[in-house]
C-alpha positions as CSV (number, residue, x, y, z in Angstrom):
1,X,-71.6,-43.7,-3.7
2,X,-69.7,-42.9,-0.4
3,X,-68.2,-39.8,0.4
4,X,-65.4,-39.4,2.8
5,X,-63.6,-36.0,4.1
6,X,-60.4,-35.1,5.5
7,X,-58.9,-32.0,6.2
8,X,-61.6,-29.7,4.1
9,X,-61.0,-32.2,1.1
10,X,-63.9,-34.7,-0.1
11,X,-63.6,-38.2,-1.7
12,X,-66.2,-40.2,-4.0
13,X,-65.6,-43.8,-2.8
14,X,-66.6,-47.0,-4.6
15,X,-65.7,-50.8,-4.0
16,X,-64.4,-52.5,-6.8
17,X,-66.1,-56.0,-6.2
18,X,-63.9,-57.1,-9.4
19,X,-60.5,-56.3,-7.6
20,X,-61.6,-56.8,-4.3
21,X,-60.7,-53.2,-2.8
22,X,-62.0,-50.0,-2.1
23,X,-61.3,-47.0,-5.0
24,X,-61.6,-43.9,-3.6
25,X,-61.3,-40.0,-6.0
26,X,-60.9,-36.4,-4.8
27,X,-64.1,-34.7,-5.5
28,X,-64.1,-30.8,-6.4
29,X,-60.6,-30.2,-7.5
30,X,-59.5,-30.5,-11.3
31,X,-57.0,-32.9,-11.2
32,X,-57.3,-36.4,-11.1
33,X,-56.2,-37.9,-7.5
34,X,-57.3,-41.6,-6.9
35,X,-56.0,-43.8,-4.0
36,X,-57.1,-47.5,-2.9
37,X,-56.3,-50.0,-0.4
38,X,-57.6,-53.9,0.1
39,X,-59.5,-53.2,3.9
40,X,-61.0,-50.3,5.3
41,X,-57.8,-49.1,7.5
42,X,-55.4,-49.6,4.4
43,X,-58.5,-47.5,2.4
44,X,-58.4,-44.5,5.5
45,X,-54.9,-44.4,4.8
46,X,-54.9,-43.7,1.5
47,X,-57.1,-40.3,1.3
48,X,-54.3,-38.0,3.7
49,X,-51.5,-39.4,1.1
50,X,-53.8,-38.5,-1.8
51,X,-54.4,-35.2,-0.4
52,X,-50.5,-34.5,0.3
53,X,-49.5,-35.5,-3.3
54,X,-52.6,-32.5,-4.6
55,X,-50.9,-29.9,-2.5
């Protein structure tokens, strides 16, 4: 497993060979926030929305 960070916030990320994209999940908070995207610059997009929709 891969972790990415942005802003103080951490992500788990996983690729999803089935689907064909990247999954990635805040780590250390107690909600569930998930974000995905089909390339690696769609993916890096995803985690600053994903942390936006937490706050």
């Amino acid at each position: 497993m891969n972790i990415m960070t942005y802003k103080g916030y951490a992500a788990n990320i996983q690729y999803d060979a089935e689907d064909h994209i990247f999954v990635g999940r805040l780590a250390g908070i107690t909600d569930i926030v998930t974000f995905h995207g089909e390339s690696v610059t769609e993916f890096g997009s995803g985690i600053p929305s994903g942390c936006r929709s937490f706050r």
